[in-house]
N, CA and C atoms of all chains as a GROMACS GRO file, in nm:
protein
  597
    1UNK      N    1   9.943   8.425   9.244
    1UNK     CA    2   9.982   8.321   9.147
    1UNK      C    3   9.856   8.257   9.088
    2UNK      N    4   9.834   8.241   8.958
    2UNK     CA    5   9.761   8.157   8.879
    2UNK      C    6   9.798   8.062   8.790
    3UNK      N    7   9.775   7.955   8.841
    3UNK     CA    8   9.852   7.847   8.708
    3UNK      C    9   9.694   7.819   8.639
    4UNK      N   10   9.774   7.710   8.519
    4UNK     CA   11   9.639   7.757   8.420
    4UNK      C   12   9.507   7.687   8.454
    5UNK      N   13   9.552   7.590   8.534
    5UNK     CA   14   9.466   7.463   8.521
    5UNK      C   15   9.320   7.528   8.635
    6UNK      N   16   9.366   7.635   8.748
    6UNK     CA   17   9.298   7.726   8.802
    6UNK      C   18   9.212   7.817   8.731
    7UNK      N   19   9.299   7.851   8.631
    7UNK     CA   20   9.260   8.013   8.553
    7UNK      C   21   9.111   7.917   8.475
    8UNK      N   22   9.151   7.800   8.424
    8UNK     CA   23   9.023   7.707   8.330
    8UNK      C   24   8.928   7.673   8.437
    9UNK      N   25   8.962   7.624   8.566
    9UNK     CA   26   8.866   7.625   8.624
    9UNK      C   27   8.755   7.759   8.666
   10UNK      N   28   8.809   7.830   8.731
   10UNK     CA   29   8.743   7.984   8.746
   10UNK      C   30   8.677   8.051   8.628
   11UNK      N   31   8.733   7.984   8.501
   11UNK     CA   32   8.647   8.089   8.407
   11UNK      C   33   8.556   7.987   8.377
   12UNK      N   34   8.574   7.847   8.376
   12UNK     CA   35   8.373   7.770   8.332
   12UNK      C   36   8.320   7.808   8.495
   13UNK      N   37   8.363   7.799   8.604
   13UNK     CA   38   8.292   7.828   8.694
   13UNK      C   39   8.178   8.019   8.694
   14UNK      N   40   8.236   8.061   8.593
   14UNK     CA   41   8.212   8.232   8.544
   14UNK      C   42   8.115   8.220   8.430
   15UNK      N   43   8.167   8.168   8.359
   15UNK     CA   44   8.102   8.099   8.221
   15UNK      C   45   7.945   8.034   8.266
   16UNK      N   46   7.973   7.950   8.373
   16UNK     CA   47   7.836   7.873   8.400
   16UNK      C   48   7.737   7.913   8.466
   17UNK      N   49   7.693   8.041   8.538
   17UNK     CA   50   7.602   8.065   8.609
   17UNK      C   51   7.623   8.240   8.518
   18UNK      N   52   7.495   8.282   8.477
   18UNK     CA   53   7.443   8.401   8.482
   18UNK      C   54   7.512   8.499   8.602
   19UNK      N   55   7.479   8.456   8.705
   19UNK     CA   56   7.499   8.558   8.811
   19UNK      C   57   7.655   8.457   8.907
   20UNK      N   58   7.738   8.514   8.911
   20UNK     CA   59   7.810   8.425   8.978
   20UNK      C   60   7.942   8.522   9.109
   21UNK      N   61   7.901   8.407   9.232
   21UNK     CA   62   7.964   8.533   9.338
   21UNK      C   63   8.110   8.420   9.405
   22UNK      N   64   8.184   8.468   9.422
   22UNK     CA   65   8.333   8.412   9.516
   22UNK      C   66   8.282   8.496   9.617
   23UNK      N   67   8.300   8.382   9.745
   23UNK     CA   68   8.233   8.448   9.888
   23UNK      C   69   8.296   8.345   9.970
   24UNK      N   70   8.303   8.402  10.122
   24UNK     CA   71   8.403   8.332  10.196
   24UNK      C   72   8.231   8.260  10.276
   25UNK      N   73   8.254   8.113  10.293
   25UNK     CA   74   8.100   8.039  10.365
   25UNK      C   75   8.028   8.037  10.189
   26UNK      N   76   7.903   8.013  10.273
   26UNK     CA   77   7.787   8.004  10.181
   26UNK      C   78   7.674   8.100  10.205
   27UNK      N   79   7.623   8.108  10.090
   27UNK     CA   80   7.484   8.170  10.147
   27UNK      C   81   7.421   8.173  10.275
   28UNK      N   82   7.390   8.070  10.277
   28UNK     CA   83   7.327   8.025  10.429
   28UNK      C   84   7.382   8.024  10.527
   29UNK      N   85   7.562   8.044  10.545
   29UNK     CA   86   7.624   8.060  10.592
   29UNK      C   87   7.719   8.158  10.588
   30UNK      N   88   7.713   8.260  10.553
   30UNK     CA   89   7.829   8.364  10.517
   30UNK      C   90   7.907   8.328  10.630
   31UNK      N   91   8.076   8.337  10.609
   31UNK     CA   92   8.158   8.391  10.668
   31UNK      C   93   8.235   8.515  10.656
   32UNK      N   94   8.199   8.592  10.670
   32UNK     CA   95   8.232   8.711  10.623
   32UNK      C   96   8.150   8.800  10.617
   33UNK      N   97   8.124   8.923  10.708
   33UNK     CA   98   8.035   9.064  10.670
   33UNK      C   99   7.980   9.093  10.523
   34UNK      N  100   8.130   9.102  10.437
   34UNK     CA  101   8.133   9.182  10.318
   34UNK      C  102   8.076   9.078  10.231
   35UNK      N  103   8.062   8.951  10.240
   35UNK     CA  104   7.992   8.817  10.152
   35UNK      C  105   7.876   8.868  10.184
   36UNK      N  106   7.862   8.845  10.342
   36UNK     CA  107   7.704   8.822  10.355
   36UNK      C  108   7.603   8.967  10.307
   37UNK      N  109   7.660   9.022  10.272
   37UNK     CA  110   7.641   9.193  10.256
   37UNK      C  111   7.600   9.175  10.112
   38UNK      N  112   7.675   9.119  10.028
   38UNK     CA  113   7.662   9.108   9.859
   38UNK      C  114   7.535   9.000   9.840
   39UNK      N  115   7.535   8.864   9.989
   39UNK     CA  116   7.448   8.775   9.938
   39UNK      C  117   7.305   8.839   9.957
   40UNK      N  118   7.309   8.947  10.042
   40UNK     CA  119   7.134   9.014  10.118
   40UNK      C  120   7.108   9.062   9.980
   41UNK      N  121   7.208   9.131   9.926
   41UNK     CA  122   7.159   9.280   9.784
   41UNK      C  123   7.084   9.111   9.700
   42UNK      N  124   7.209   9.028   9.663
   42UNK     CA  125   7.142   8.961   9.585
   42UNK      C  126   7.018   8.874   9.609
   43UNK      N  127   6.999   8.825   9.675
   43UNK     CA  128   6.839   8.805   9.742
   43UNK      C  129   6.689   8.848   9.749
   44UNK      N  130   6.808   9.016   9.809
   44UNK     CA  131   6.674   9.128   9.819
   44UNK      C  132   6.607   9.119   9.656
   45UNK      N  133   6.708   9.104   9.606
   45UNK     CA  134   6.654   9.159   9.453
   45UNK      C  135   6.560   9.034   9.373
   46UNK      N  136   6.628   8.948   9.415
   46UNK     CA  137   6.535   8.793   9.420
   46UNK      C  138   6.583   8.694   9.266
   47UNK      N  139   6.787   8.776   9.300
   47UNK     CA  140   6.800   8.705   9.163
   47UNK      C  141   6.878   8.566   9.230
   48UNK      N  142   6.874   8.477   9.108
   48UNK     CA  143   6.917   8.376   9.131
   48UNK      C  144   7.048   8.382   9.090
   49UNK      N  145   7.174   8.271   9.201
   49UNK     CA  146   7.281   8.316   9.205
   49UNK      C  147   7.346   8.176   9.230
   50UNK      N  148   7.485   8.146   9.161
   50UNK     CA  149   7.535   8.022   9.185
   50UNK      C  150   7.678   8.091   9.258
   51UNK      N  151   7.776   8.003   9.357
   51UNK     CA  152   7.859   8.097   9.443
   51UNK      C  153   7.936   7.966   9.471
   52UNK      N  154   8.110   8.027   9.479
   52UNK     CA  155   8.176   7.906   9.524
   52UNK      C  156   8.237   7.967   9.616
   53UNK      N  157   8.224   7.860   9.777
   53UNK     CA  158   8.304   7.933   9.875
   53UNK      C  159   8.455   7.873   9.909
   54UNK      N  160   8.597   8.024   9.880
   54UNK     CA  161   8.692   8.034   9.848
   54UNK      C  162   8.767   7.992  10.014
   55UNK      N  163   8.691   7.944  10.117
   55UNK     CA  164   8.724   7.917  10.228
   55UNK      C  165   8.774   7.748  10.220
   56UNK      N  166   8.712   7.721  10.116
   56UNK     CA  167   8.723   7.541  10.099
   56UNK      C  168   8.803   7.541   9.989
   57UNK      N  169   8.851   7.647   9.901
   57UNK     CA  170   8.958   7.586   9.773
   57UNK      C  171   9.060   7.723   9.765
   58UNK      N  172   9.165   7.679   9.858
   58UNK     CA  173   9.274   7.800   9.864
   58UNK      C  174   9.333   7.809   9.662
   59UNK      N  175   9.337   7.738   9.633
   59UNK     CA  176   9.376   7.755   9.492
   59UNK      C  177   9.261   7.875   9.432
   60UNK      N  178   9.144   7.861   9.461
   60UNK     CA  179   9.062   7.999   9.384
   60UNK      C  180   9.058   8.111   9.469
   61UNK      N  181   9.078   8.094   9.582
   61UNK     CA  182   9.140   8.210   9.682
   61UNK      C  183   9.230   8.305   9.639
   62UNK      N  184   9.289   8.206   9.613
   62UNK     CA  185   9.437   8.286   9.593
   62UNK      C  186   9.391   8.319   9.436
   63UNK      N  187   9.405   8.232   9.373
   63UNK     CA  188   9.416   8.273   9.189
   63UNK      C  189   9.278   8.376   9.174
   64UNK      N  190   9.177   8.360   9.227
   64UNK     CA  191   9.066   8.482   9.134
   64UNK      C  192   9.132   8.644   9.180
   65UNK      N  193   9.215   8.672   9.283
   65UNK     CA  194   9.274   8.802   9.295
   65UNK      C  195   9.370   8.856   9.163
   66UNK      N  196   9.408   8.714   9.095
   66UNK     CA  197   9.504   8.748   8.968
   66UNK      C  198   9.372   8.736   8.879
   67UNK      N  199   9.297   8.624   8.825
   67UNK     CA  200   9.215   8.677   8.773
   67UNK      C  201   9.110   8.740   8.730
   68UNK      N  202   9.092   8.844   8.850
   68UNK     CA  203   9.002   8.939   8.846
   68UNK      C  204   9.077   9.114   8.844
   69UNK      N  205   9.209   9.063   8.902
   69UNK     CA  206   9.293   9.222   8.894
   69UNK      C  207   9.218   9.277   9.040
   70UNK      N  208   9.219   9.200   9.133
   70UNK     CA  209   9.108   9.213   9.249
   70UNK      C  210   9.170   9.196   9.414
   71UNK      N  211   9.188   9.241   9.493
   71UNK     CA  212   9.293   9.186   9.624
   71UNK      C  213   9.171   9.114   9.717
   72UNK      N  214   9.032   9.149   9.664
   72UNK     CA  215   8.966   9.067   9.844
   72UNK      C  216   8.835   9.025   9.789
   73UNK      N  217   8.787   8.949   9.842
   73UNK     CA  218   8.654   8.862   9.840
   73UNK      C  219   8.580   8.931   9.918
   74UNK      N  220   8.440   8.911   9.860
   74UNK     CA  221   8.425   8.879   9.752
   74UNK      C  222   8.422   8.939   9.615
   75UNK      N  223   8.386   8.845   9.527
   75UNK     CA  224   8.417   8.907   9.359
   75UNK      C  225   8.253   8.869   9.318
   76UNK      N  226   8.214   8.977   9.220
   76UNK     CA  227   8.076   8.942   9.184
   76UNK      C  228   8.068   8.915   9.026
   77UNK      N  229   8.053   8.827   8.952
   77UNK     CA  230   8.045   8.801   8.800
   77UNK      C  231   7.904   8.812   8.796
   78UNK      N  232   7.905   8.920   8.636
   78UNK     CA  233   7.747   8.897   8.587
   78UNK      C  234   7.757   8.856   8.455
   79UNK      N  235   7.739   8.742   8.336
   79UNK     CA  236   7.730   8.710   8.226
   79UNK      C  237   7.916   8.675   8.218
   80UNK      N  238   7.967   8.648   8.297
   80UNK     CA  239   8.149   8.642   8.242
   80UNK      C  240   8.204   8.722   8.292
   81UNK      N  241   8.132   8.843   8.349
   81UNK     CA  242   8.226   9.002   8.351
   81UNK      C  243   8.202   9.022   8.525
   82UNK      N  244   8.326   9.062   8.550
   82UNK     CA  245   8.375   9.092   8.670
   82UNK      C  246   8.269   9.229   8.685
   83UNK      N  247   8.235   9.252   8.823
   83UNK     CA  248   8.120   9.355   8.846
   83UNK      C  249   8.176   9.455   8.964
   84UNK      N  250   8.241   9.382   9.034
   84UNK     CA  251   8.298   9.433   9.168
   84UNK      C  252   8.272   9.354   9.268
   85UNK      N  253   8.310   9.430   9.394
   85UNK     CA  254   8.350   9.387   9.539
   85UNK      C  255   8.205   9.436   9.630
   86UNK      N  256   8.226   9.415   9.729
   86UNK     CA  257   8.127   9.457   9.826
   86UNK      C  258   8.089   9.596   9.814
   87UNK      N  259   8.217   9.646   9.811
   87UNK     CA  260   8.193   9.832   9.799
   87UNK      C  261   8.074   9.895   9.651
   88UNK      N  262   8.112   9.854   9.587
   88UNK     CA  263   8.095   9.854   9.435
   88UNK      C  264   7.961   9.814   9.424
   89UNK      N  265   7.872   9.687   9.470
   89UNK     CA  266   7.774   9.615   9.452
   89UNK      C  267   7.708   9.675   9.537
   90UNK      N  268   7.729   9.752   9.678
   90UNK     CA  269   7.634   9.796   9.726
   90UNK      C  270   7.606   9.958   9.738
   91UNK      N  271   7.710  10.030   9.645
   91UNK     CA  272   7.705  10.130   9.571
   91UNK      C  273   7.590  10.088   9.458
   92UNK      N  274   7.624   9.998   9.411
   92UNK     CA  275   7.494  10.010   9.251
   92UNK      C  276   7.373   9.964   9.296
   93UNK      N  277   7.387   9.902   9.398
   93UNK     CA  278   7.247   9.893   9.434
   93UNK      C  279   7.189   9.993   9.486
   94UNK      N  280   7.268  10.098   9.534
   94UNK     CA  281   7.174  10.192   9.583
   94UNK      C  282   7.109  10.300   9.523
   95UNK      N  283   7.214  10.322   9.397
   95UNK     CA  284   7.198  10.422   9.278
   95UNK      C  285   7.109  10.354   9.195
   96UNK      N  286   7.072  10.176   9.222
   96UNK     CA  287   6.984  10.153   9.118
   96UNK      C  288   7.051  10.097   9.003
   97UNK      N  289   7.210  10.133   8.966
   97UNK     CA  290   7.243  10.093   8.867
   97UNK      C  291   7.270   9.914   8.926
   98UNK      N  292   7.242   9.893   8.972
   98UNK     CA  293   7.278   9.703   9.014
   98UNK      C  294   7.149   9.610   8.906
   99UNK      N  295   7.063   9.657   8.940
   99UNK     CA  296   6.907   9.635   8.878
   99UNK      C  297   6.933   9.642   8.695
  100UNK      N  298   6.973   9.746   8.682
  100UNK     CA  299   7.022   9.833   8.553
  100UNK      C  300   7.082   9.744   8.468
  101UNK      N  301   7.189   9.698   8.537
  101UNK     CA  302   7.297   9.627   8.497
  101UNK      C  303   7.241   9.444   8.464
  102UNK      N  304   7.176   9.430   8.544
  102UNK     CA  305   7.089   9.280   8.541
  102UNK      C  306   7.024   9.288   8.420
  103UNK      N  307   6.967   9.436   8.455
  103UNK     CA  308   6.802   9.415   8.294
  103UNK      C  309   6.875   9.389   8.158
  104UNK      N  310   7.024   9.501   8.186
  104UNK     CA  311   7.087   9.522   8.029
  104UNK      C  312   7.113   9.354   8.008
  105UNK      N  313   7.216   9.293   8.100
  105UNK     CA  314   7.235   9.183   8.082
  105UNK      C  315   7.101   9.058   8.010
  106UNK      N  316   7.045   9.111   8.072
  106UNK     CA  317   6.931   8.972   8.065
  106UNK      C  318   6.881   8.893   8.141
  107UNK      N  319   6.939   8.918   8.269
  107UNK     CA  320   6.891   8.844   8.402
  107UNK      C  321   6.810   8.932   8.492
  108UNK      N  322   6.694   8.817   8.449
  108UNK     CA  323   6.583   8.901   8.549
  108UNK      C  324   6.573   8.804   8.651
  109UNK      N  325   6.486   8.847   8.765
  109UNK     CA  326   6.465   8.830   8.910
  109UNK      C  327   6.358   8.648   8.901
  110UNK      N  328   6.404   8.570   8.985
  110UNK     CA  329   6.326   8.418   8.974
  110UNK      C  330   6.181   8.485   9.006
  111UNK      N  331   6.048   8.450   8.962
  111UNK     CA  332   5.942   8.449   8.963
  111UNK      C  333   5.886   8.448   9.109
  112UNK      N  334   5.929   8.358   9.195
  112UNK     CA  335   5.877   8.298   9.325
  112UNK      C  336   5.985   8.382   9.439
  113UNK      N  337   6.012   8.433   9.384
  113UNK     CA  338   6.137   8.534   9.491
  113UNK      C  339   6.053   8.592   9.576
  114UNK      N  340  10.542  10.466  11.204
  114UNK     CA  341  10.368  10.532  11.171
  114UNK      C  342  10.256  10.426  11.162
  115UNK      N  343  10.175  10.477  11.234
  115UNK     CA  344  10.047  10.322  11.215
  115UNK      C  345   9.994  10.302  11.075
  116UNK      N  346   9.959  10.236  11.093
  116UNK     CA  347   9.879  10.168  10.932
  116UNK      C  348   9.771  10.294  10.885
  117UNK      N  349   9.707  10.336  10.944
  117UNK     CA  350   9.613  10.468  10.910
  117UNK      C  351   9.719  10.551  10.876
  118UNK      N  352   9.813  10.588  10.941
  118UNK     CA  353   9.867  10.686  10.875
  118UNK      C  354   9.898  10.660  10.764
  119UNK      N  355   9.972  10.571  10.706
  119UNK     CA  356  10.071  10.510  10.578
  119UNK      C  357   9.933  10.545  10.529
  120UNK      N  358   9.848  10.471  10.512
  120UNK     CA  359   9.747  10.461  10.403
  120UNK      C  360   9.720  10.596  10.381
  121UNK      N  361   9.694  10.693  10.482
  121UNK     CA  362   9.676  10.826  10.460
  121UNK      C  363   9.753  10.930  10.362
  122UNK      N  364   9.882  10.921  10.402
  122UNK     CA  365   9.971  10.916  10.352
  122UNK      C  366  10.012  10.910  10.172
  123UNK      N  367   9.995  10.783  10.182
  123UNK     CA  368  10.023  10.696  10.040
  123UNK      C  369   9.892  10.790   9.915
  124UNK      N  370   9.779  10.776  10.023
  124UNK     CA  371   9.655  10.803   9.928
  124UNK      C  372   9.672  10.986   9.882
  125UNK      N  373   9.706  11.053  10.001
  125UNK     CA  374   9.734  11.227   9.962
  125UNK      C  375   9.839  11.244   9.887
  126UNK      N  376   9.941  11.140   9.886
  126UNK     CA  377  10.047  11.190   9.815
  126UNK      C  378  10.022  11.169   9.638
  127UNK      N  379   9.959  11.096   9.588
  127UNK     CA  380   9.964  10.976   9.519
  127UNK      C  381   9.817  11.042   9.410
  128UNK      N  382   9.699  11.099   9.485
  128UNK     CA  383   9.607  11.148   9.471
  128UNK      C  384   9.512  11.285   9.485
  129UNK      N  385   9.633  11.339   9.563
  129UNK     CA  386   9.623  11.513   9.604
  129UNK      C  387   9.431  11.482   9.645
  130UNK      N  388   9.368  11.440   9.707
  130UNK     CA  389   9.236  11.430   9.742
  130UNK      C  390   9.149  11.560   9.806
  131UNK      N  391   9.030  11.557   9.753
  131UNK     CA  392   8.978  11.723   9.808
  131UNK      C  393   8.914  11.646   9.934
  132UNK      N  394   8.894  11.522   9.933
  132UNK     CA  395   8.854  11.512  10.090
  132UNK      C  396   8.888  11.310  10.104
  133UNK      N  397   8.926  11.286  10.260
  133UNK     CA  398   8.989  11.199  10.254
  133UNK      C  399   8.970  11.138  10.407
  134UNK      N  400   8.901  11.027  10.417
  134UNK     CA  401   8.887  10.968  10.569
  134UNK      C  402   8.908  10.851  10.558
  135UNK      N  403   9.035  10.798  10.659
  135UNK     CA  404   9.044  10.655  10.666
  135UNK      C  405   9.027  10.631  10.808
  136UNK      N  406   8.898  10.560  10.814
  136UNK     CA  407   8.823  10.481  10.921
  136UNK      C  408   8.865  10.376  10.973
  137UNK      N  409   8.929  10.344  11.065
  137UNK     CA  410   8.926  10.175  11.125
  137UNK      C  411   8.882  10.150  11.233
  138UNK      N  412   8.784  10.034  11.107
  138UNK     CA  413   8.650   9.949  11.146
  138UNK      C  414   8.711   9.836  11.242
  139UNK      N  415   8.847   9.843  11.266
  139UNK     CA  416   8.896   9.688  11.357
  139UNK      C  417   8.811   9.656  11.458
  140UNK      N  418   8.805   9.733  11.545
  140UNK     CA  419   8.696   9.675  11.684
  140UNK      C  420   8.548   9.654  11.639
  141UNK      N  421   8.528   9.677  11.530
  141UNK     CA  422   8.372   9.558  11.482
  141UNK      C  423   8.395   9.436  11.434
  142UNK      N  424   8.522   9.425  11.418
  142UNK     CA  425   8.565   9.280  11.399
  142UNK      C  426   8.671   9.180  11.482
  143UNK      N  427   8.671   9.253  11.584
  143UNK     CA  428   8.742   9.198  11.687
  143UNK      C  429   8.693   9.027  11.717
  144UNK      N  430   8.829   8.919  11.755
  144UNK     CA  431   8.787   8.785  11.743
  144UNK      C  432   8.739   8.746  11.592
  145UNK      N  433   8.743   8.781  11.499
  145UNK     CA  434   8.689   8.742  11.367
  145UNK      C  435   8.813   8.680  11.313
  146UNK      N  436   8.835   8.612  11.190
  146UNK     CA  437   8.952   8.574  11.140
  146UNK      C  438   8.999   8.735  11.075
  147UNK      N  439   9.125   8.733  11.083
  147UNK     CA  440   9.204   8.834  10.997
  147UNK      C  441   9.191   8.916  11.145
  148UNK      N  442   9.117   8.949  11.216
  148UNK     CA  443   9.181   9.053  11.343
  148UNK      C  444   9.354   9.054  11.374
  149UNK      N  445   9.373   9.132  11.470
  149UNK     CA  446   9.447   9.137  11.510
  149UNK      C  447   9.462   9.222  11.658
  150UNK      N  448   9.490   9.124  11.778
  150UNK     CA  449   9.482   9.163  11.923
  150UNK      C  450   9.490   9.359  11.923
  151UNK      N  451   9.577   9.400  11.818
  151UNK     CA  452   9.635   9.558  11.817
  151UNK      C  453   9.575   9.652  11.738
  152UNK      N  454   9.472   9.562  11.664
  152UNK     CA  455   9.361   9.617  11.570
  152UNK      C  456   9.480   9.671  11.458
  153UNK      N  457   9.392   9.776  11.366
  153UNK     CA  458   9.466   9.822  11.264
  153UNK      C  459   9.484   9.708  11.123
  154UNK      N  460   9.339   9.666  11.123
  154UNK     CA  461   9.313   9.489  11.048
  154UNK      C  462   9.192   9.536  10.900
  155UNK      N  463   9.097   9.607  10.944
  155UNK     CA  464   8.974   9.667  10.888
  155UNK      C  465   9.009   9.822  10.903
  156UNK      N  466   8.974   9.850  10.770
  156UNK     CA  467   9.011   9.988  10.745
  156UNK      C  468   8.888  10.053  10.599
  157UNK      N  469   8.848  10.168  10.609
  157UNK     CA  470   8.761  10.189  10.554
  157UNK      C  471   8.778  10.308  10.498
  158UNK      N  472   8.789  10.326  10.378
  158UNK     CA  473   8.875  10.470  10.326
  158UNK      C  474   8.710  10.540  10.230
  159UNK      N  475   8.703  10.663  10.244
  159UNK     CA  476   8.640  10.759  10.189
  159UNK      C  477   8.750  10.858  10.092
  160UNK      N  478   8.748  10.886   9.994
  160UNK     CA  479   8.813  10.963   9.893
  160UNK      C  480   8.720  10.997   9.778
  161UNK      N  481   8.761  11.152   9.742
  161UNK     CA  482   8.722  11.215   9.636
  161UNK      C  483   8.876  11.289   9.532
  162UNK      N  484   8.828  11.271   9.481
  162UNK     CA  485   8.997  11.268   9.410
  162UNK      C  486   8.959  11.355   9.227
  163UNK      N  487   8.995  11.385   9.177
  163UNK     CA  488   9.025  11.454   9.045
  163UNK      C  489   9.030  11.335   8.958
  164UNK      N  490   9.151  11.290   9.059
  164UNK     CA  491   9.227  11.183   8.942
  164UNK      C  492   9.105  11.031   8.951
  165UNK      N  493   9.010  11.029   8.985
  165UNK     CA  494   8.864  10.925   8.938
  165UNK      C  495   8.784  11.028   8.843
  166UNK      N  496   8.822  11.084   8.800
  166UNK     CA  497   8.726  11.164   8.693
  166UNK      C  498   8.735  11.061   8.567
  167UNK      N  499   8.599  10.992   8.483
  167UNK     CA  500   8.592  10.939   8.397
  167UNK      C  501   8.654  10.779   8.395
  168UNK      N  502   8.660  10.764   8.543
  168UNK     CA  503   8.718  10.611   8.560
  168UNK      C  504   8.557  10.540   8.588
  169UNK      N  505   8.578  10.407   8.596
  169UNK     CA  506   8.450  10.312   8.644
  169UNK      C  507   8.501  10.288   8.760
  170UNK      N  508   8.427  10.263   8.824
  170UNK     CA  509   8.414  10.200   9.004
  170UNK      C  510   8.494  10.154   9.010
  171UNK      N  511   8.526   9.996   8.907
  171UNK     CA  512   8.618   9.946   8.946
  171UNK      C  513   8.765   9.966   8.912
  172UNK      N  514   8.804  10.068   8.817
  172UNK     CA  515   8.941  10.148   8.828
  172UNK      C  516   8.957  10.205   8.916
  173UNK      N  517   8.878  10.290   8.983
  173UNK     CA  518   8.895  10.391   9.106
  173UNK      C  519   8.934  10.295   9.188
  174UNK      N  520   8.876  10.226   9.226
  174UNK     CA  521   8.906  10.121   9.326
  174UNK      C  522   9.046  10.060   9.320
  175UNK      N  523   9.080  10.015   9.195
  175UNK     CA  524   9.145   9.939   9.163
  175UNK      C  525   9.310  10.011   9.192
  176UNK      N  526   9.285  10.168   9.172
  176UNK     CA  527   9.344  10.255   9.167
  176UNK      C  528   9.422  10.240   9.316
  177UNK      N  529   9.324  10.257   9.425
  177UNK     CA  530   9.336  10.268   9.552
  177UNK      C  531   9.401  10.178   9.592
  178UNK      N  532   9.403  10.023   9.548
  178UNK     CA  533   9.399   9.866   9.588
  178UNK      C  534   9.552   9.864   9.524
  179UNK      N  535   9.627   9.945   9.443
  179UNK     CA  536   9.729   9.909   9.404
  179UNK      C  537   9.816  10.017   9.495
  180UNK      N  538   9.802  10.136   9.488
  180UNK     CA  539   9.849  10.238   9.633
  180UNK      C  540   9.901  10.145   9.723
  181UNK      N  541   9.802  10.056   9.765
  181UNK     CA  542   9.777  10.018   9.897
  181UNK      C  543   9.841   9.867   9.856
  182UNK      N  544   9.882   9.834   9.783
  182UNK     CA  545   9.904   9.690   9.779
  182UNK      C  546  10.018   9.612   9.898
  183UNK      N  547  10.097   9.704   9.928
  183UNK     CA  548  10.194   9.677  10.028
  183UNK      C  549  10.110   9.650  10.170
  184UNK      N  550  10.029   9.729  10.200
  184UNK     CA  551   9.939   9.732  10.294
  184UNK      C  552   9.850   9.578  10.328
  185UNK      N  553   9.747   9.557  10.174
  185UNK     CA  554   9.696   9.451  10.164
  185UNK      C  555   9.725   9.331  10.142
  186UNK      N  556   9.875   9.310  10.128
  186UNK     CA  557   9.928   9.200  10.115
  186UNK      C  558  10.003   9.122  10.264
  187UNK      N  559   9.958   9.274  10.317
  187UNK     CA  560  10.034   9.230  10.561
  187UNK      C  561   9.975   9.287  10.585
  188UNK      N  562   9.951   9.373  10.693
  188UNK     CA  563   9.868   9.373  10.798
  188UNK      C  564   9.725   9.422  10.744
  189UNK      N  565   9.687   9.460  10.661
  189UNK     CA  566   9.526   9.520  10.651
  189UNK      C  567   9.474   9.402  10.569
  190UNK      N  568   9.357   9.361  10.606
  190UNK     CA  569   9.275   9.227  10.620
  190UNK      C  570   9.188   9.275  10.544
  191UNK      N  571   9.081   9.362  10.608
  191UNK     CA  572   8.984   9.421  10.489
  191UNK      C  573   9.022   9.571  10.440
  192UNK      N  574   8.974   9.607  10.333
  192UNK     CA  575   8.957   9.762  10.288
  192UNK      C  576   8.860   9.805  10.202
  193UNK      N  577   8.771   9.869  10.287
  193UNK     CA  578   8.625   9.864  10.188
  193UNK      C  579   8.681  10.042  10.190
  194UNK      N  580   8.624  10.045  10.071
  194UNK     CA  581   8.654  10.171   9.967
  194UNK      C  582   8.532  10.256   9.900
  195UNK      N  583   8.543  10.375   9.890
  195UNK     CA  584   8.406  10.464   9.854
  195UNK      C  585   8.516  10.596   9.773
  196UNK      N  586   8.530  10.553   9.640
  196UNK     CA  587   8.625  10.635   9.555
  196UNK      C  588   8.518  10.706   9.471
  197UNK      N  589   8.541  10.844   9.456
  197UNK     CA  590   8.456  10.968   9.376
  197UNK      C  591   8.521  11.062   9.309
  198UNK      N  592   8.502  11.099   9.186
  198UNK     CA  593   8.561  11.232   9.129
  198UNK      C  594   8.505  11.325   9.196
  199UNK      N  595   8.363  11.369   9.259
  199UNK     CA  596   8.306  11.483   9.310
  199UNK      C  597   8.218  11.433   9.429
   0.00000   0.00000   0.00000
């Protein structure tokens, strides 16, 4: 279920960060293997990343599976656009296309990484 | 039939697959949230399929995730996925 007032929240939350991840914990805290798995790739790479954890707001829990067309967390946004799941993100990172996908975008790696 | 099977199942029928392994990862997540004392919680599917020819990652996937939606909506907790045309 997505009502709208969710669907507006989730998309400026998409809208507002370049790189943007739904993850169960936090960075510093993953709860979850498959989070903490997406937060290492993004790190390793030394991009900067804004992340809301779906453990503290069952309303985006539940609603980003409708609006992403997605059943499990986490979800990875790059520029607005849905990227994939754990499987997916650490597939492109390995082929290289993860990197690929950043440069096309426009997001390069923080300086001090 | 256990949950590996169904998924097995669902995915050969659905996808005629030239090769096809569903893994469960439950006892690496034993005591975690989403377990379950009987396991059968984490499940980890390998497929090569025809029918991902000219899809993106996330159709293939997406492909699999709707198969399986009965699955992921009760008892299977996680399902990490590795979908290939070749």
């Amino acid at each position: 279920m997505l009502d709208d007032a969710t669907r507006e929240r989730i998309q400026t939350e998409v809208n507002g960060s370049d790189v943007f991840l739904f993850m169960k914990g936090t960075p510093v805290f993953p709860q979850c293997g498959f989070s903490a798995a997406v937060v290492q790739v993004l790190t390793h790479l030394g991009i900067k990343f804004s992340t809301l954890n779906v453990l503290e707001d069952p309303a985006v829990r539940d609603g980003i599976k409708s609006f992403s067309d997605w059943p499990t967390i986490p979800q990875l946004y790059v520029k607005g656009e849905f990227v994939g799941g754990c499987d997916i993100i650490r597939e492109m990172y390995e082929t290289g296309e993860l990197t690929d996908l950043l440069e096309q975008k426009g997001v390069t790696a923080a300086v001090n990484a | 039939m256990s949950v590996a099977h169904t998924i097995k199942h669902k995915l050969k029928a659905a996808l005629s697959p030239t090769h096809l392994e569903v893994i469960d990862e439950s006892h690496l997540h034993a005591g975690h949230v989403g377990a379950r004392p009987e396991g059968e919680t984490h499940f980890r599917v390998v497929i090569v399929s025809p029918d991902f020819e000219g899809l993106s990652r996330i159709d293939n996937q997406r492909k699999v995730h709707r198969l399986l939606s009965e699955e992921l909506a009760g008892p299977v907790h996680a399902l990490s996925v590795r979908a290939s045309a070749s």
